[in-house]
py3Dmol code that shows the C-alpha trace and the ligand (Angstrom):
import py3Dmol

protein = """\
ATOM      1  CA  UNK A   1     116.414  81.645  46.625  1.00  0.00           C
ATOM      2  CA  UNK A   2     118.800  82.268  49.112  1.00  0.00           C
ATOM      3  CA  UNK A   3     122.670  83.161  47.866  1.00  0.00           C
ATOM      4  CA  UNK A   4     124.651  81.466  50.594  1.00  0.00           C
ATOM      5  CA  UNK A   5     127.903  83.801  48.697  1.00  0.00           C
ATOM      6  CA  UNK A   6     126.311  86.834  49.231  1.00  0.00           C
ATOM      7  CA  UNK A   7     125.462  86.138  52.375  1.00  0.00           C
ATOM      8  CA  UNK A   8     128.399  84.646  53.896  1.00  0.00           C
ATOM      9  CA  UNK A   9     130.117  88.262  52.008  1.00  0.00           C
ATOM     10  CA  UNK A  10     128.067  90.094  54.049  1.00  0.00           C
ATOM     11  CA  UNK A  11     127.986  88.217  57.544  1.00  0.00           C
ATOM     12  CA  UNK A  12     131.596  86.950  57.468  1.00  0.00           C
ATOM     13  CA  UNK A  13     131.562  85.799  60.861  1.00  0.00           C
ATOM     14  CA  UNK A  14     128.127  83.472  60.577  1.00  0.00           C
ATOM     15  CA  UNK A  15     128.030  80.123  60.382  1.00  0.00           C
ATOM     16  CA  UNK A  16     126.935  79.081  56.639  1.00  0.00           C
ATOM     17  CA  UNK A  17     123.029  78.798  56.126  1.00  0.00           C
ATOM     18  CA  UNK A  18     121.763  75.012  56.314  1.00  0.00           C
ATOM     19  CA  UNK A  19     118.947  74.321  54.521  1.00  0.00           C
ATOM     20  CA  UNK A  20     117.047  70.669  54.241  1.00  0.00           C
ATOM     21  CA  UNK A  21     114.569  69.297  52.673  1.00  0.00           C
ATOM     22  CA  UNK A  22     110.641  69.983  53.730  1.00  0.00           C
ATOM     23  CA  UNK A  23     109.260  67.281  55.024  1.00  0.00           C
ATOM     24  CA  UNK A  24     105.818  67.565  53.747  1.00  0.00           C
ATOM     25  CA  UNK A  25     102.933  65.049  52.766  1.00  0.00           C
ATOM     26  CA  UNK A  26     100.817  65.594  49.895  1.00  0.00           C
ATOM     27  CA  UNK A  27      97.128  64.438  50.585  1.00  0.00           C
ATOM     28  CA  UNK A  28      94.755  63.477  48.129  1.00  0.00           C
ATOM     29  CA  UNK A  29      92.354  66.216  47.546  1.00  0.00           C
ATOM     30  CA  UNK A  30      89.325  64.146  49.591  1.00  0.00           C
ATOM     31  CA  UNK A  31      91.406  63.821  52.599  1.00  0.00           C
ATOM     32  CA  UNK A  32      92.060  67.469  52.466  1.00  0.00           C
ATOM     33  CA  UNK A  33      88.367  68.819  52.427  1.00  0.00           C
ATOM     34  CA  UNK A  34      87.377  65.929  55.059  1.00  0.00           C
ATOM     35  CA  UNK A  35      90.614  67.028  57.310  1.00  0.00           C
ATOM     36  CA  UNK A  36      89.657  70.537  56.843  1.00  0.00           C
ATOM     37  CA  UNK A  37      86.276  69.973  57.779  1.00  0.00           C
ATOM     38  CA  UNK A  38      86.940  67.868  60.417  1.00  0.00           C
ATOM     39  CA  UNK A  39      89.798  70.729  62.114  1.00  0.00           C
ATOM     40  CA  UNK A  40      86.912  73.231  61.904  1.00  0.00           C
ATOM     41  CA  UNK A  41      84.189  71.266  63.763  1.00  0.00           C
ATOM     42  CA  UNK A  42      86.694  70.622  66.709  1.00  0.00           C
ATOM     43  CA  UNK A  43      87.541  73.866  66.897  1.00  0.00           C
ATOM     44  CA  UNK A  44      83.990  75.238  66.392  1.00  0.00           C
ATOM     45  CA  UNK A  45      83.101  73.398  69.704  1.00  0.00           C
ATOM     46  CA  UNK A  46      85.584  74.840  71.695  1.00  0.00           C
ATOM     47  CA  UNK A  47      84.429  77.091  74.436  1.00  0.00           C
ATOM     48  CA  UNK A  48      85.445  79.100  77.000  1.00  0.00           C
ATOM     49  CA  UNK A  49      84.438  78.396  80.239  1.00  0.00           C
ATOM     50  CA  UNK A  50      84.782  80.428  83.792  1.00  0.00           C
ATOM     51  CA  UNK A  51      84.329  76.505  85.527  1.00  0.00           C
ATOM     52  CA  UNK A  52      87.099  74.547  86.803  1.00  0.00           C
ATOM     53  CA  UNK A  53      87.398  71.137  88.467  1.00  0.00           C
ATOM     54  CA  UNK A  54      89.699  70.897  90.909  1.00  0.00           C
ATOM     55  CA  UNK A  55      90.596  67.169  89.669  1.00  0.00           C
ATOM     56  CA  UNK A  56      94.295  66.691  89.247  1.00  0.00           C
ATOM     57  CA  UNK A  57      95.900  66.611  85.166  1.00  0.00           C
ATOM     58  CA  UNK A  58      98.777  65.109  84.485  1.00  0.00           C
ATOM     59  CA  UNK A  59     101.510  66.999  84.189  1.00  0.00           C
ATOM     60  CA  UNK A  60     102.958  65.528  80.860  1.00  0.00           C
ATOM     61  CA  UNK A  61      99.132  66.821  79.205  1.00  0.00           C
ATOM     62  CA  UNK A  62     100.270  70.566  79.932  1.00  0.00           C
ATOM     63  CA  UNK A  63     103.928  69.904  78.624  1.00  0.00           C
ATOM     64  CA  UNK A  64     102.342  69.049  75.169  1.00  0.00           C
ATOM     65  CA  UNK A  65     100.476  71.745  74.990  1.00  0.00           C
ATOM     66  CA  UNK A  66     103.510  73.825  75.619  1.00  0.00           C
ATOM     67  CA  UNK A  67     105.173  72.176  72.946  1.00  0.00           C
ATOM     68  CA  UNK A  68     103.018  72.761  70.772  1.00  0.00           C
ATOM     69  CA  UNK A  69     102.494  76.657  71.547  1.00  0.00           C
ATOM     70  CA  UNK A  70     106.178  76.482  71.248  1.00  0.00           C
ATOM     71  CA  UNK A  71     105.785  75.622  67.260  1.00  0.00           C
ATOM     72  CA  UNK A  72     104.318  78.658  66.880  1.00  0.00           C
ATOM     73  CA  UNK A  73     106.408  80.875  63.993  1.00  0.00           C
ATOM     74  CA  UNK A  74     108.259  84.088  65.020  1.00  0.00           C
ATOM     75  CA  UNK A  75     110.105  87.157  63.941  1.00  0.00           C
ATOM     76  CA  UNK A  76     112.822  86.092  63.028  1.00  0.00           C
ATOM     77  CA  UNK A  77     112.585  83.021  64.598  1.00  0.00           C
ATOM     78  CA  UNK A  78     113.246  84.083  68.123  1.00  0.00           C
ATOM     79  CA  UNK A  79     110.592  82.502  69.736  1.00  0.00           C
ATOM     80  CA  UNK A  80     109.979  85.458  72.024  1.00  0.00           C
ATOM     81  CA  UNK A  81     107.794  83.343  74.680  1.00  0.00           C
ATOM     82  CA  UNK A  82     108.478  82.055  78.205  1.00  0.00           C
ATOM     83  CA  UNK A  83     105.919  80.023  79.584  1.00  0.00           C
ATOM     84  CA  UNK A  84     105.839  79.817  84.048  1.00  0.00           C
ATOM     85  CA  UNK A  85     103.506  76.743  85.257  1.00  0.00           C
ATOM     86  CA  UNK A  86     102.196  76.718  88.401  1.00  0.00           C
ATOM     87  CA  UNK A  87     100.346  73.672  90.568  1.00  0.00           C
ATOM     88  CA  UNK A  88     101.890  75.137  94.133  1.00  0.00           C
ATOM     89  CA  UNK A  89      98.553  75.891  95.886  1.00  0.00           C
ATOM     90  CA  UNK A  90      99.968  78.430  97.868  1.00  0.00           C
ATOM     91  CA  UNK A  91     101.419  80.034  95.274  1.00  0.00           C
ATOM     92  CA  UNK A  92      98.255  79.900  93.406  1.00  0.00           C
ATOM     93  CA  UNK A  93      96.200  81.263  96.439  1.00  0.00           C
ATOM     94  CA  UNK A  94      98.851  84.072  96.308  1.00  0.00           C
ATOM     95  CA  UNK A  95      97.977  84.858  92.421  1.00  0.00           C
ATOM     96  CA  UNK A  96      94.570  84.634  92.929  1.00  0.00           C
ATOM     97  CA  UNK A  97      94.823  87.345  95.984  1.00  0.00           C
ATOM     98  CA  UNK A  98      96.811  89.454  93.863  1.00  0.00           C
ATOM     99  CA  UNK A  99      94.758  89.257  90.788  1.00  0.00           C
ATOM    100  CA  UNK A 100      91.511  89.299  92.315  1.00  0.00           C
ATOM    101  CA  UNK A 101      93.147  93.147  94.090  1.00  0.00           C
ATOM    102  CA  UNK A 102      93.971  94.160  90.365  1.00  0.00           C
ATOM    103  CA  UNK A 103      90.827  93.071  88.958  1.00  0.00           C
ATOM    104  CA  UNK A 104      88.563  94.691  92.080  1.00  0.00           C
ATOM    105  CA  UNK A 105      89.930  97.781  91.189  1.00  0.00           C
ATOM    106  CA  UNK A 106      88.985  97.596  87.623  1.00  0.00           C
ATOM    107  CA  UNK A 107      85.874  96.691  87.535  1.00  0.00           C
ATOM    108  CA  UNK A 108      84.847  99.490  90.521  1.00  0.00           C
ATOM    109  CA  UNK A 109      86.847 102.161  89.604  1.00  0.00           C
ATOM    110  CA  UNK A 110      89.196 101.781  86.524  1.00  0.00           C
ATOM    111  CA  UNK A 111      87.018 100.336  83.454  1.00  0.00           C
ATOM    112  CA  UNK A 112      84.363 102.992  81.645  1.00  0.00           C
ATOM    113  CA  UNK A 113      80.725 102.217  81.645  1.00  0.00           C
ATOM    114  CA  UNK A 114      80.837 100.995  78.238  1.00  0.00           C
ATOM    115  CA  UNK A 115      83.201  98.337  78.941  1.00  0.00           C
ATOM    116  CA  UNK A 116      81.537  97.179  81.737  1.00  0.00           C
ATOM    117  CA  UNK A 117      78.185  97.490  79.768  1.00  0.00           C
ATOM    118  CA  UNK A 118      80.131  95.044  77.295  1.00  0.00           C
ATOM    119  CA  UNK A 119      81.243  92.183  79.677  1.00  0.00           C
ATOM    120  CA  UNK A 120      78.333  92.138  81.442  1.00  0.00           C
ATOM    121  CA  UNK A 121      76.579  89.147  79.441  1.00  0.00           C
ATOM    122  CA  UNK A 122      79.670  87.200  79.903  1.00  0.00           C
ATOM    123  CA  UNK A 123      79.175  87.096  83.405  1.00  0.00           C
ATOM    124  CA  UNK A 124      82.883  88.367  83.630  1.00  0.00           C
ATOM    125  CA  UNK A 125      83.808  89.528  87.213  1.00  0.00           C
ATOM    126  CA  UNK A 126      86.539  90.354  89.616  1.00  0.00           C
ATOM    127  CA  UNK A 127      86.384  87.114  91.513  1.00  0.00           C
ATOM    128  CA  UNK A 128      88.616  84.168  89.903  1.00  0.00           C
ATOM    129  CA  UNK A 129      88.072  81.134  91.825  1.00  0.00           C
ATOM    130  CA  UNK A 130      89.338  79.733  88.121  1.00  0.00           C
ATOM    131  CA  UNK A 131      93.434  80.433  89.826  1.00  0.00           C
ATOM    132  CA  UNK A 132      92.515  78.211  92.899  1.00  0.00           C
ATOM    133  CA  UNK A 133      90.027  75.706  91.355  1.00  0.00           C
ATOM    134  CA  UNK A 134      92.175  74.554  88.582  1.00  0.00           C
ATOM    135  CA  UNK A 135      95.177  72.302  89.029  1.00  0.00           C
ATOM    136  CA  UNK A 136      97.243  74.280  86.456  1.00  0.00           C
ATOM    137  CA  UNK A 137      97.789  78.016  86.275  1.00  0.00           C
ATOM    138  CA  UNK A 138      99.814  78.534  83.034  1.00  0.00           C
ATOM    139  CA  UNK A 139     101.451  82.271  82.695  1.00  0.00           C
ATOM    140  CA  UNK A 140     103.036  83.387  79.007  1.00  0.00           C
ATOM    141  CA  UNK A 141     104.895  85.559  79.068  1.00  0.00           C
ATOM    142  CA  UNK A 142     106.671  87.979  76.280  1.00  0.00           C
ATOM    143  CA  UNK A 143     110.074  88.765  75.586  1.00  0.00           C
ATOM    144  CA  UNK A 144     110.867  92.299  74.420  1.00  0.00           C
ATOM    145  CA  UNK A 145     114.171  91.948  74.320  1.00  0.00           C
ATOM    146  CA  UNK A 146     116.839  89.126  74.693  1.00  0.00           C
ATOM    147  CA  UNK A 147     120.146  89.380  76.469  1.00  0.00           C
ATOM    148  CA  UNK A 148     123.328  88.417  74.991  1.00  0.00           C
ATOM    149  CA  UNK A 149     126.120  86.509  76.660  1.00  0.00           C
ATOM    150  CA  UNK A 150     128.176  89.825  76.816  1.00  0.00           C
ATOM    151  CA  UNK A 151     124.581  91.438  78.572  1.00  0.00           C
ATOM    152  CA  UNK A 152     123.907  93.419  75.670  1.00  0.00           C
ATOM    153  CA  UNK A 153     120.239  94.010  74.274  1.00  0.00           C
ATOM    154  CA  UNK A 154     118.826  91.822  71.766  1.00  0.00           C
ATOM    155  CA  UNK A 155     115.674  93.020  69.582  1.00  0.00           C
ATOM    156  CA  UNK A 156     113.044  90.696  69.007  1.00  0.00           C
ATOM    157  CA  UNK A 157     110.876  91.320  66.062  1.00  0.00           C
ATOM    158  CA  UNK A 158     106.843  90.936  65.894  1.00  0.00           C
ATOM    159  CA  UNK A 159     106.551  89.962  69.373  1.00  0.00           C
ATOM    160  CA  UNK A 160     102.955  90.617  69.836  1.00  0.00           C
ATOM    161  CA  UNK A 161     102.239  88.531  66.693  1.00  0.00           C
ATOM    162  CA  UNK A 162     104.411  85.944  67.583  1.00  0.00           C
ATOM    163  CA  UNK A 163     102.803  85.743  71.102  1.00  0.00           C
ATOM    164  CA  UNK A 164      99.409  85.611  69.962  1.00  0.00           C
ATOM    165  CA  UNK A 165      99.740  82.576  67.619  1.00  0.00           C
ATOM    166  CA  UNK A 166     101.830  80.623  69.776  1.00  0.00           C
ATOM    167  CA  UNK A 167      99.463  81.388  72.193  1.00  0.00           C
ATOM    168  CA  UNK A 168      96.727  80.271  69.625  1.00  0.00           C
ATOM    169  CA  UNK A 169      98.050  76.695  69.565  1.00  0.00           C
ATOM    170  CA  UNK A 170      98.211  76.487  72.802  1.00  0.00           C
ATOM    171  CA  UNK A 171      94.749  77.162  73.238  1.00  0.00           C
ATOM    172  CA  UNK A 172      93.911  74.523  70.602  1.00  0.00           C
ATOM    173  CA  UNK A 173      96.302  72.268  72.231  1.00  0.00           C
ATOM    174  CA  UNK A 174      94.482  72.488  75.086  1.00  0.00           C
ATOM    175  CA  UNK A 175      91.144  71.888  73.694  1.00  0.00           C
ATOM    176  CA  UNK A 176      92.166  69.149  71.326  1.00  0.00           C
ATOM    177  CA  UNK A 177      93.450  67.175  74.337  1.00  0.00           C
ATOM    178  CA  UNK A 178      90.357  67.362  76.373  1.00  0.00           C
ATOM    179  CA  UNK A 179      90.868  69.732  78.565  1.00  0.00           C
ATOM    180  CA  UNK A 180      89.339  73.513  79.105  1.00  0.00           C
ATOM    181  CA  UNK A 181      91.140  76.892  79.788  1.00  0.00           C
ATOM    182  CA  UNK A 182      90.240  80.550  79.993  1.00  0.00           C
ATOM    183  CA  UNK A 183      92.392  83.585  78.452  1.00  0.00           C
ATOM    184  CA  UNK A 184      92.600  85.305  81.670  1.00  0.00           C
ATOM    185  CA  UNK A 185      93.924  89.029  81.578  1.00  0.00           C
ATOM    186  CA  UNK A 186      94.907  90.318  84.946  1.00  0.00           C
ATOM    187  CA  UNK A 187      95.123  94.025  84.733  1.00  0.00           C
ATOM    188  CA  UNK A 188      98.131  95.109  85.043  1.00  0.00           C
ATOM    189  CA  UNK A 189      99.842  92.217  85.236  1.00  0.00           C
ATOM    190  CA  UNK A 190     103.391  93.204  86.949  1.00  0.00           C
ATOM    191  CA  UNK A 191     102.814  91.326  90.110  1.00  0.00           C
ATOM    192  CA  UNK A 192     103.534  88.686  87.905  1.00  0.00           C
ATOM    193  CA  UNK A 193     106.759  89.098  87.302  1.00  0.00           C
ATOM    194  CA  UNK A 194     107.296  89.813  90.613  1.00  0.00           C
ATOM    195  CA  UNK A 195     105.805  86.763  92.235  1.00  0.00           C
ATOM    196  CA  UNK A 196     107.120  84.215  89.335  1.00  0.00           C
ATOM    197  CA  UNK A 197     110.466  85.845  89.714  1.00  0.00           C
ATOM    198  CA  UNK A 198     110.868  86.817  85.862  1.00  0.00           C
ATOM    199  CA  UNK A 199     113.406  89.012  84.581  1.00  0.00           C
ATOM    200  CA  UNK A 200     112.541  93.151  83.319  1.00  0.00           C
ATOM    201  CA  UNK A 201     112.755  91.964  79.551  1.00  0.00           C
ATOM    202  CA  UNK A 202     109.528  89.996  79.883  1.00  0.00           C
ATOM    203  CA  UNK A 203     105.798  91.241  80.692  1.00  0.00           C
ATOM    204  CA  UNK A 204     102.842  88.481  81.103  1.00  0.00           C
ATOM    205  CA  UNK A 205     100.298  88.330  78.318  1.00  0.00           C
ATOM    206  CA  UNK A 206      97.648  85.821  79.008  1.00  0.00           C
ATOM    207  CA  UNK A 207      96.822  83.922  82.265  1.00  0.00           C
ATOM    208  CA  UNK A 208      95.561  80.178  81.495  1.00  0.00           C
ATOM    209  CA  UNK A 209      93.737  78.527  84.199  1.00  0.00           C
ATOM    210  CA  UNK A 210      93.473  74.427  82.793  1.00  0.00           C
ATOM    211  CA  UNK A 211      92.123  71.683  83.699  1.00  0.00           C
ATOM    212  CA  UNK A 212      88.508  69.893  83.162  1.00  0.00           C
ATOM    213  CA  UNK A 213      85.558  71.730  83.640  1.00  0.00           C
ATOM    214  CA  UNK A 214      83.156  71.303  87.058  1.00  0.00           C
ATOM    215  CA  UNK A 215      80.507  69.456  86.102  1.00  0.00           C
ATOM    216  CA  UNK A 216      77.352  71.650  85.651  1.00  0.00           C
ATOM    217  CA  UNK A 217      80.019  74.282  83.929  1.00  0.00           C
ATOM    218  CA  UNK A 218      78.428  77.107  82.461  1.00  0.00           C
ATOM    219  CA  UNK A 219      79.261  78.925  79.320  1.00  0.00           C
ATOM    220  CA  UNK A 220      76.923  82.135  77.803  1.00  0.00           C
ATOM    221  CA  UNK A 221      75.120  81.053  74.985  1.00  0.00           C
ATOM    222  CA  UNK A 222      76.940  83.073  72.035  1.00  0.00           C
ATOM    223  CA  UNK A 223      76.935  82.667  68.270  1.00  0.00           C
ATOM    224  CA  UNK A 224      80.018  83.240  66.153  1.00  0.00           C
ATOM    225  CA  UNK A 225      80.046  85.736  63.346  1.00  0.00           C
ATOM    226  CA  UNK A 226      78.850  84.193  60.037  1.00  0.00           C
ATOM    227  CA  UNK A 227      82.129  83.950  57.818  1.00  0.00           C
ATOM    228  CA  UNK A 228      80.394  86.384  55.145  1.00  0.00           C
ATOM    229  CA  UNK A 229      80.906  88.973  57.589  1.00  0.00           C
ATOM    230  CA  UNK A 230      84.802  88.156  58.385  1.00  0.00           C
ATOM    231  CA  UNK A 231      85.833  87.428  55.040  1.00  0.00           C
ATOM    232  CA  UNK A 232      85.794  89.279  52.165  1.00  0.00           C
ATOM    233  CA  UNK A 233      87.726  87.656  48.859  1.00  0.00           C
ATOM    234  CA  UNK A 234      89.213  90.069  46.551  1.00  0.00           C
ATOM    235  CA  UNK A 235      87.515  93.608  46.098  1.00  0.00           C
ATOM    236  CA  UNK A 236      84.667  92.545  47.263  1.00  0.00           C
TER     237      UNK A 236
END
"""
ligand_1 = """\
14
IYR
N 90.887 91.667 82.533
C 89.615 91.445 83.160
C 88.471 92.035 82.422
C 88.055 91.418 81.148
C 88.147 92.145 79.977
C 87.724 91.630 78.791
I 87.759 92.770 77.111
C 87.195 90.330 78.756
O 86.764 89.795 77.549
C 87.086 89.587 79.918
C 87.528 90.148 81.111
C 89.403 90.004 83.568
O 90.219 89.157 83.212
O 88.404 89.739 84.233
"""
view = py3Dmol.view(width=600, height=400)
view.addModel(protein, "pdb")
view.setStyle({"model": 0}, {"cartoon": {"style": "trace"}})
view.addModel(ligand_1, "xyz")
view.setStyle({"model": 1}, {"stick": {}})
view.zoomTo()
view.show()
């Protein structure tokens, strides 16, 4: 465990460490295995889809969600995520312009054959009526660094992990309300920062068009990979 001594010795000028009690619930073992089951199902029927309705969400829907990403664990517990949501139209229509300029020029001159070769049966393309059609654009962005009061540089640790979970609950945040969104990857995504007015420590990582899906939404018919072939225990 933690020596408070030692560590108040080292780091005079800290505060001393608090520590509480965990709240935590034991479940009998039936609950757990139903629970678990139950988690994976809803999760194993979200999807993906490129099809937005244009009906309005309440705003309090996408603030949970945000919450929620924001419970995501970090290095060092810096929570190195800023999230930008967007319902202006205009300044939707202005994304979607810029994005859909990014994106023409990947997918006609930047990406190899391969990858192109690779999207293809996802029906992936340079046109993302997705900005427009749904009534909330969410942006995350990363923070590489934090400033101090005194404007000196901050390091924050495992940022790209720490992103990708908290993005991870949002995702199932979304889905577990009702609601569909799409990991949309702009590439490169500067004009972000630029539009959305965010400062040079933080780049955008994911684009998240949500909302409910048109009806007659499409998704690709895929299978997922058989958990034998992502999960090995031990040796093998
Ligand atoms: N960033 C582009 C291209 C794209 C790349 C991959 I890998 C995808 O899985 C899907 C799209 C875009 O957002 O369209």
């Amino acid at each position: 465990m933690h020596s408070d001594t030692e560590y108040r010795r080292l780091f005079p000028d800290l505060p001393a460490v608090e520590f509480e009690p965990l709240a935590y619930t034991r479940l009998p073992p039936e609950q757990m295995l139903a629970r678990a089951r139950a988690w994976y199902e809803e999760c194993a029927r979200r999807r993906t889809t490129r099809h937005f309705s244009t009906e309005a969400v309440p705003r309090e829907l996408i603030e949970y969600a945000i919450r929620t990403a924001n419970t995501a664990p970090s290095g060092a517990h810096q929570q190195p995520w800023q999230f930008v949501v967007i319902d202006d139209p205009a300044l939707k229509a202005r994304i979607r312009a810029e994005a859909e300029a990014e994106e023409y020029k990947s997918y006609t001159e930047r990406m190899t054959d391969e990858w192109r070769r690779e999207l293809a049966p996802l029906g992936t393309d340079w046109i993302k009526t997705h900005i427009t059609d749904a009534p909330w654009v969410v942006v995350l962005f990363r923070q590489r660094y934090r400033v101090a009061p005194d404007g000196s540089r901050r390091k924050n640790y495992y940022v790209e992990e720490s992103v990708g979970i908290c993005a991870g609950l949002f995702i199932s945040a979304v889905h577990h309300m009702g609601l569909v969104t799409l990991t949309h990857t702009p590439n490169p995504m500067q004009f972000l920062n630029e539009l959305l007015r965010r400062p040079p420590n933080e780049s955008a990582v994911l684009l998240f068009p949500v909302g409910f899906p048109a009806a007659g939404a499409q998704v690709p018919r895929l299978e997922r990979k058989p958990i034998g072939d992502i999960l090995q225990w031990n040796q093998g």
